[in-house]
VEXDREN-2710 file (C-alpha; in Angstrom, 1 decimal):
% VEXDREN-2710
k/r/px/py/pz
1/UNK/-28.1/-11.6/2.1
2/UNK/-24.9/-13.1/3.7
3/UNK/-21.6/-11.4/2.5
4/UNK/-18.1/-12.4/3.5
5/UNK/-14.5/-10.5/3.8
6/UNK/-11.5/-12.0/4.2
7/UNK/-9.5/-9.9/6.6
8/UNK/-7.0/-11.7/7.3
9/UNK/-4.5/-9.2/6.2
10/UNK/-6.8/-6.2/8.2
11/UNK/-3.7/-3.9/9.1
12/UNK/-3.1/-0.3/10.0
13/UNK/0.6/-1.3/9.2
14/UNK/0.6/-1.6/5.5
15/UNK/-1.1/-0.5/2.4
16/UNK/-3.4/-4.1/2.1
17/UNK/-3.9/-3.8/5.6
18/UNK/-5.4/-0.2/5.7
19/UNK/-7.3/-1.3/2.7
20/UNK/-9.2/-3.8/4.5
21/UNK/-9.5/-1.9/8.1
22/UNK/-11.3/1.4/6.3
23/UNK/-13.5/-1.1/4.0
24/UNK/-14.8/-3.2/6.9
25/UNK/-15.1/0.1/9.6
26/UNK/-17.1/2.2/6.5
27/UNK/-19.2/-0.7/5.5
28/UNK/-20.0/-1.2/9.0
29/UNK/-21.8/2.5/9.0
30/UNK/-23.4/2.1/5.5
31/UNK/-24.8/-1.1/5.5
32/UNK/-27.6/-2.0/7.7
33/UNK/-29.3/-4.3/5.2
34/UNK/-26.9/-7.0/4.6
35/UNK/-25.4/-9.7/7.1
36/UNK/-21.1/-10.1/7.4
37/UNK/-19.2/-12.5/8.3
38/UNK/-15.3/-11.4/8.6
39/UNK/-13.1/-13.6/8.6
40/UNK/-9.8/-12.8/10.4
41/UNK/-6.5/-14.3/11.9
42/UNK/-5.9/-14.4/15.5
43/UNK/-3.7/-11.5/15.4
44/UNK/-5.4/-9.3/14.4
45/UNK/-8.7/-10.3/15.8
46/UNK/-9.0/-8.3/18.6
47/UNK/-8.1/-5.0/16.2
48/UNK/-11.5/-4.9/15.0
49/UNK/-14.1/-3.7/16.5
50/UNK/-18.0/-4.1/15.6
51/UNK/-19.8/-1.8/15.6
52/UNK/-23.4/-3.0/14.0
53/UNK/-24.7/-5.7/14.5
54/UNK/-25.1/-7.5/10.9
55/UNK/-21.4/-7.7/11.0
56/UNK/-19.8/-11.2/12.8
57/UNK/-16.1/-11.7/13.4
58/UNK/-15.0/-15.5/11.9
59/UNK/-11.5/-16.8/13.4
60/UNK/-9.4/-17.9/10.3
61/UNK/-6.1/-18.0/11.6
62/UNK/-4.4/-19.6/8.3
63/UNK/-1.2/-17.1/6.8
64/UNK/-1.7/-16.1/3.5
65/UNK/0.7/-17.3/1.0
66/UNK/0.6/-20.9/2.1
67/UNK/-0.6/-24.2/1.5
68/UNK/-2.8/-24.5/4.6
69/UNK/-4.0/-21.3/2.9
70/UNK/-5.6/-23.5/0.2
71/UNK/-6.6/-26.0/2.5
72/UNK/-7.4/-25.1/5.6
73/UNK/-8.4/-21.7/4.7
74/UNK/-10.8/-23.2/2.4
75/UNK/-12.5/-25.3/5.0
76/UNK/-13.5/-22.6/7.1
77/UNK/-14.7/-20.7/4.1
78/UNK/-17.0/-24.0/3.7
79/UNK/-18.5/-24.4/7.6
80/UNK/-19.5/-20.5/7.4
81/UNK/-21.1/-20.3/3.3
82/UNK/-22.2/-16.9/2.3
83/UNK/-23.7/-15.7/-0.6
84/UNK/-20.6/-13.6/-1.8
85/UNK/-17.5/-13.7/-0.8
86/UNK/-14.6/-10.5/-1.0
87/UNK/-11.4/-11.3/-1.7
88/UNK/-9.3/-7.9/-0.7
89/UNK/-6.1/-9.6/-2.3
90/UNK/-5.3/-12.3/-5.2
91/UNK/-4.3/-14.9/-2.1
92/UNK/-8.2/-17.0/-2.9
93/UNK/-8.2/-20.6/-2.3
94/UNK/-8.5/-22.1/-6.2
95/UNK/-10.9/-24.5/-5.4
96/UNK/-13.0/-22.1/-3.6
97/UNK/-16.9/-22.8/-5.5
98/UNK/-18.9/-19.7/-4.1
99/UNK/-19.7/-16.6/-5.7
100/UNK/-16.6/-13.9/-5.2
101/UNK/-15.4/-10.7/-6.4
102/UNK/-11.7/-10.1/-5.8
103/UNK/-9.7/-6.7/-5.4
104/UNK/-6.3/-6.3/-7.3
105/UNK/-3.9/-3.7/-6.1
106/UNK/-1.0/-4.2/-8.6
107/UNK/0.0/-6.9/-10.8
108/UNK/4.1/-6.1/-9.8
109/UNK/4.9/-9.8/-10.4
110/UNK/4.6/-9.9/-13.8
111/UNK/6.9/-6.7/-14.0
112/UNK/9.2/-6.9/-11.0
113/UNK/9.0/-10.6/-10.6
114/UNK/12.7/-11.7/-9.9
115/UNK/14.7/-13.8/-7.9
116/UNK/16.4/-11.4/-6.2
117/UNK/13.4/-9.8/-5.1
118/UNK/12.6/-13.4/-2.6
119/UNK/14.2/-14.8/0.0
120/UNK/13.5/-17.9/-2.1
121/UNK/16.1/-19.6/-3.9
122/UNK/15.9/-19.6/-7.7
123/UNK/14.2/-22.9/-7.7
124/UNK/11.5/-22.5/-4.6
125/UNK/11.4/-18.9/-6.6
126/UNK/10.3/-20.0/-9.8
127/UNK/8.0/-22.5/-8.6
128/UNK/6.2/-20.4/-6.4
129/UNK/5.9/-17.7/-9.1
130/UNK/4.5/-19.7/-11.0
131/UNK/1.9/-21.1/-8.9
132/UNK/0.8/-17.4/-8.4
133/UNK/0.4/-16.4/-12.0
134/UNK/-1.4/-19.6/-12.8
135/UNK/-4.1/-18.8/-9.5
136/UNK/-4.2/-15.3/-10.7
137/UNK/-5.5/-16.2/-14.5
138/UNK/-7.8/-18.4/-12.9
139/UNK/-9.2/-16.0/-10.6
140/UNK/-10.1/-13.3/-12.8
141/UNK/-12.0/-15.9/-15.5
142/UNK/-14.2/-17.3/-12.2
143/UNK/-14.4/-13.6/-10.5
144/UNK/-17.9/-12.1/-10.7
145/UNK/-16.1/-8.5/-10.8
146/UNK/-12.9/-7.4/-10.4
147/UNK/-12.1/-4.0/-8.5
148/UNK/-8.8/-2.5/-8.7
149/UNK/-7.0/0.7/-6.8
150/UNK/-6.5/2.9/-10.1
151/UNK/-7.2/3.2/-13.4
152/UNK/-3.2/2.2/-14.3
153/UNK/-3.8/-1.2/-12.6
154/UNK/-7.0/-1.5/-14.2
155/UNK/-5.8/-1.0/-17.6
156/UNK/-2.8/-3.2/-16.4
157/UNK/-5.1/-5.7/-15.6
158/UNK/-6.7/-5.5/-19.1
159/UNK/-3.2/-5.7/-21.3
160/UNK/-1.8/-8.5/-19.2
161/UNK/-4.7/-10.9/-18.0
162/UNK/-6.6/-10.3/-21.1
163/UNK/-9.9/-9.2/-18.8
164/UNK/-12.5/-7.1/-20.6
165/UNK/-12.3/-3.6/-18.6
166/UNK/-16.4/-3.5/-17.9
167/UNK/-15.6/-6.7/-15.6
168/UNK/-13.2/-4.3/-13.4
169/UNK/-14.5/-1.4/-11.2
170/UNK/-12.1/1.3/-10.0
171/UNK/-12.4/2.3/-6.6
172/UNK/-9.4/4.8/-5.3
173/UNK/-8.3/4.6/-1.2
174/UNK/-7.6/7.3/0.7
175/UNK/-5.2/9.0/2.9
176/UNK/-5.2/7.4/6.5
177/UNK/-6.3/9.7/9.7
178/UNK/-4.9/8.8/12.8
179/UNK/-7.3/10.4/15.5
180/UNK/-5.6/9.4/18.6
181/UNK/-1.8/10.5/18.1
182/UNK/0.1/12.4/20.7
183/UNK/2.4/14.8/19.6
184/UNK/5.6/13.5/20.7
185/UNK/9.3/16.7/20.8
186/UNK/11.4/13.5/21.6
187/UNK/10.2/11.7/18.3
188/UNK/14.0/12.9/16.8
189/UNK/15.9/12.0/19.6
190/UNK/14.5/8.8/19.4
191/UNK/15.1/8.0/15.9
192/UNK/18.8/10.0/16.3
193/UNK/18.0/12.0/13.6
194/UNK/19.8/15.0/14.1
195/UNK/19.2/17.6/10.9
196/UNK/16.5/18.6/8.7
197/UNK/15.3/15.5/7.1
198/UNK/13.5/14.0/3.9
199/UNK/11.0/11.1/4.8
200/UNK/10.3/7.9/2.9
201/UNK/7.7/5.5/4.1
202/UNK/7.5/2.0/2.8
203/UNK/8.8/-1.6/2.1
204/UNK/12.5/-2.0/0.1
205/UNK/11.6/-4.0/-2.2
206/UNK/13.5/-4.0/-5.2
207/UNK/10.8/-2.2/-7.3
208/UNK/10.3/0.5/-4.9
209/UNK/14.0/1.5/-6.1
210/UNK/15.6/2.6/-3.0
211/UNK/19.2/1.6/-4.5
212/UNK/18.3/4.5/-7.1
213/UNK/17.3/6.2/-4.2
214/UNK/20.3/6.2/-2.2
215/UNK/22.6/6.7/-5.4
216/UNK/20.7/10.1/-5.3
217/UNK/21.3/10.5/-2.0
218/UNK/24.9/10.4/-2.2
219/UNK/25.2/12.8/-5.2
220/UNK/22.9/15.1/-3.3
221/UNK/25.2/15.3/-0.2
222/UNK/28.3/15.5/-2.2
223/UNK/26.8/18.2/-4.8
224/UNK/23.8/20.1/-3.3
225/UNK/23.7/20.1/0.8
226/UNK/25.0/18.0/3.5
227/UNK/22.8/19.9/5.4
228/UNK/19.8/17.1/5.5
229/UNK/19.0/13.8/6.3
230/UNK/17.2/11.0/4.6
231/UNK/14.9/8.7/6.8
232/UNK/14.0/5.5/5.6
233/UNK/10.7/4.1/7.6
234/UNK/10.0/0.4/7.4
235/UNK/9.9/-3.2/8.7
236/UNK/13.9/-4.2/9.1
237/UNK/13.6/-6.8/7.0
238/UNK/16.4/-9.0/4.7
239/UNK/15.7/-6.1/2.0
240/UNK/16.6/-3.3/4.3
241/UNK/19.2/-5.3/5.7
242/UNK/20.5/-5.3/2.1
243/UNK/20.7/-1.7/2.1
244/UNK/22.2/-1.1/5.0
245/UNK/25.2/-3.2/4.2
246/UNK/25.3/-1.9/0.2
247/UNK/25.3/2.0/1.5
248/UNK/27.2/1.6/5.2
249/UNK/29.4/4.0/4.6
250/UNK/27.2/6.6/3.5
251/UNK/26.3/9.2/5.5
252/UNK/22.8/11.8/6.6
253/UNK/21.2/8.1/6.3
254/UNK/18.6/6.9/9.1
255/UNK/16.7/3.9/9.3
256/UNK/14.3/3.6/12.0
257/UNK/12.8/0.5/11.4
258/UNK/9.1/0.3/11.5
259/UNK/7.2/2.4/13.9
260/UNK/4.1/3.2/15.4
261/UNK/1.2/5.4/13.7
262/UNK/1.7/8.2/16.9
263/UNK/5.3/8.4/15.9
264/UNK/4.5/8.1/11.9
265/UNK/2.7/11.3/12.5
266/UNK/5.1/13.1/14.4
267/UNK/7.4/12.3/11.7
268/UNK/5.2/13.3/8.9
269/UNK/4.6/16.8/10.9
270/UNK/8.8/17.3/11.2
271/UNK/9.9/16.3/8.1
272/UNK/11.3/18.7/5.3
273/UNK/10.1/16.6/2.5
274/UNK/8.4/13.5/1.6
275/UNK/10.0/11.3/-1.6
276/UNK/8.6/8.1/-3.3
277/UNK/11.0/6.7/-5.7
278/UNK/8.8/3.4/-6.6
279/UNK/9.0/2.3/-10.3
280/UNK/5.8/0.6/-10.0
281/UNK/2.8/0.9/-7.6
282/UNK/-1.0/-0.1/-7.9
283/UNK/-2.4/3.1/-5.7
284/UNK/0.6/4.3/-3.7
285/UNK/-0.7/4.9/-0.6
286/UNK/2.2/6.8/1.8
287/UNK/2.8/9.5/-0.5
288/UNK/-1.1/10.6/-0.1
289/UNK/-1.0/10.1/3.8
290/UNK/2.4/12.5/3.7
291/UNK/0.1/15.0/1.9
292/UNK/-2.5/14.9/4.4
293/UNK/0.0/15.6/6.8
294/UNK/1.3/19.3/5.0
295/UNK/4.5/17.7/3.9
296/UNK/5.4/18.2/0.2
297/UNK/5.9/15.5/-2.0
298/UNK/8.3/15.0/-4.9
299/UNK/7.9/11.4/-6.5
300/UNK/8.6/9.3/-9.3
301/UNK/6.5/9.6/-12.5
302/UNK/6.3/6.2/-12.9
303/UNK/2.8/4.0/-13.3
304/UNK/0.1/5.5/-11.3
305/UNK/1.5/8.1/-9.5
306/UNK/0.9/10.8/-11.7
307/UNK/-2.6/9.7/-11.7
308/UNK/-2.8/10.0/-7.7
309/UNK/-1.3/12.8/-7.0
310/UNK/-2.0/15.0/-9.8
311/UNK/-0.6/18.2/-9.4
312/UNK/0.3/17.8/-5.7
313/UNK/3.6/16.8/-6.5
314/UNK/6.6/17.1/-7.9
315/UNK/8.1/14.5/-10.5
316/UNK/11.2/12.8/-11.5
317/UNK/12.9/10.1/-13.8
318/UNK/13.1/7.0/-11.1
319/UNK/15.9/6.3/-13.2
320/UNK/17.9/9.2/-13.3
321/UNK/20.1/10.5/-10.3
322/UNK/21.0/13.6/-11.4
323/UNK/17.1/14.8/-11.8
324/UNK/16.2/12.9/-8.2
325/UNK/18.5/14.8/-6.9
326/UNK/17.4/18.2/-8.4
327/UNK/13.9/17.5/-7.8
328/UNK/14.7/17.3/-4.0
329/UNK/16.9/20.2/-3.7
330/UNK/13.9/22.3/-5.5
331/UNK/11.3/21.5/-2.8
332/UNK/13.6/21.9/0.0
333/UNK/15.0/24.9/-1.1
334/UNK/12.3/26.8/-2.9
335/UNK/9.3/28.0/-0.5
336/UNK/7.2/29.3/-3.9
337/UNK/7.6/25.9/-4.9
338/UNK/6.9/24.4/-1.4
339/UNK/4.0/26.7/-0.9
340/UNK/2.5/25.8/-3.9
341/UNK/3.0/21.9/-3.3
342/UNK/0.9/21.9/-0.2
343/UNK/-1.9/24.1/-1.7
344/UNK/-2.3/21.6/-5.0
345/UNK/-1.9/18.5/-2.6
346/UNK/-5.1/19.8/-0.1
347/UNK/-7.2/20.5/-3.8
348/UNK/-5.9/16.6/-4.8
349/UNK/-7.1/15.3/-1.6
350/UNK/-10.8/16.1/-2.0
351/UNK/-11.1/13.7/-4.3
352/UNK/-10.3/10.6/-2.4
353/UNK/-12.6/9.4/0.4
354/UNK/-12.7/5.5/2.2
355/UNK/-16.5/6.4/2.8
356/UNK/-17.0/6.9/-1.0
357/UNK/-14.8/3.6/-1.4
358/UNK/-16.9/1.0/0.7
359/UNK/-20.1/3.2/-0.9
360/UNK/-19.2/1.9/-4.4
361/UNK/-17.8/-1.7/-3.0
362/UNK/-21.0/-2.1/-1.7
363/UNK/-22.8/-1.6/-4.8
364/UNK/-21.3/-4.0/-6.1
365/UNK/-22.0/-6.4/-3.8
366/UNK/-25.8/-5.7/-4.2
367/UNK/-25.2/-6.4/-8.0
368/UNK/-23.6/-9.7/-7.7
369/UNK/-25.9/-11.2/-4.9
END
């Protein structure tokens, strides 16, 4: 049988991405049965590499998120028919007629779904918005199954689409190895980060609460230590920008931008701490990788976090300052506390695998063919 994948958003730069990348490289050592046809843009076409040979690459070089999306997209999904198609993300053509199951990560718009968190007017905003919810409703009725990234979203998924939860299958990601890395002294030199440091990976969004974040920040230099600094990793975009200009005059604050996995690493391996503020997340993905890397975690107790990193982390009210603050101070300060993190984080690990992922994704694929 003839199975697609659209990998479109196949990335080892953000959560989707990775998503995508393990799923297709695992599948491609499990599955020897069924044919594949992936279909990806021309960006990131040459960043797969097949390895058996039931598994063809499709060029579909259409951005998601866009009209030619539902067009053009849709074409190409009709001169190469499969039996089933995967949709890693909610971004489906809405005429699409073939048999699909579809993966939802997180259903943030309808919680976090505000103007201010587009570079769309209020206008292009609301429109667009609204074109998404009504695609989304559609897709779940017309999805064969639904698989989403944790029980929260799937229970999510439940109170606000209305989907009975034996139509939704939970399968959790895992943490991210990078095998080729090269250990790198200069990494802080060439990120000018000149102290001890706490690390945060990830977008700005509003809901990943970094405003919250760097209120703490400032309370924590002025009333616990000036003796660390807080490095913000991620794509310099109009969000970042945002915060840059909000806190420019405060101080033990690096952003570096996005950066390469090598360099990640390096700065997983040297930081002091890793904190996740986010008031909403479907899986939450960069906390688990800091964990894999040694580095303790203290994040916010919000949605599914809790769920994911159990007991190899420590929590706080994304809300409150005061106990951000307090939270950090604790696992920066306090090696029984440390200690303890990074034993509880190894146990928490065990239980997530991308191998065990694409093993259940593929089941049910042979129960929808």
């Amino acid at each position: 049988m003839k199975i697609g994948i659209d990998a479109r958003m196949l990335s080892s730069n953000f959560g989707i991405g990775r998503y995508v990348q393990q799923l297709v490289n695992q599948l491609q050592k499990i599955d020897t049965d069924n044919e594949y046809l992936i279909f990806l843009r021309q960006e990131n076409f040459e960043e797969l590499t097949i390895t058996n040979s039931n598994f063809k690459k499709i060029l579909a070089d259409v951005a998601w998120y866009t009209l030619e999306e539902q067009k053009d997209f849709l074409k190409i999904l009709k001169d190469n028919p499969v039996d089933l198609m995967h949709f890693p993300h909610w971004n489906v053509p809405y005429f699409y007629k073939g048999d699909f199951v579809i993966t939802i990560h997180d259903l943030t718009m309808y919680h976090y779904g505000r103007p201010e968190a587009s570079t769309l007017g209020h206008m292009k905003f609301w429109l667009k918005d609204k074109a998404h919810r009504t695609l989304i409703k559609h897709l779940v009725k017309k999805a064969k199954h639904i698989i989403a990234t944790s029980e929260f979203t799937a229970i999510d998924i439940v109170n606000t689409l209305g989907v009975e939860r034996n139509k939704i299958t939970v399968t959790y990601q895992a943490s991210f190895v990078l095998e080729n890395w090269q250990e790198n002294e200069k990494v802080l030199e060439k990120f000018a980060i000149k102290k001890k440091f706490v690390l945060y990976v990830g977008a700005a969004y509003p809901h990943k609460n970094l405003n919250k974040l760097l209120e703490s920040w400032e309370l924590f230099n002025e009333e616990k230590s000036s003796d660390y600094e807080l490095v913000l990793v991620g794509k310099d975009n109009y969000f970042y920008q945002n915060l840059k200009t909000k806190f420019s005059s405060l101080k033990n604050v690096v952003f570096t931008g996005l950066v390469g996995d090598s360099d990640l690493v390096n700065l997983y391996k040297k930081a002091s701490v890793f904190v996740f503020p986010s008031l909403y997340e479907g899986f939450g993905l960069p906390p688990l990788e800091a964990s894999l890397y040694g580095l303790p975690v203290v994040a916010s107790s919000s949605s599914c976090l809790p769920e994911v990193l159990g007991e190899g982390a420590l929590y706080f009210d994304p809300e409150n300052i005061e106990q951000m603050a307090d939270v950090l101070y604790s696992a920066l300060t306090d090696e029984n506390v440390r200690s303890d993190l990074k034993y509880q984080a190894r146990e928490n690990l065990k239980r997530f695998s991308w191998e065990k992922l694409a093993s259940i994704t593929q089941n049910i694929y042979t129960k929808y063919l």
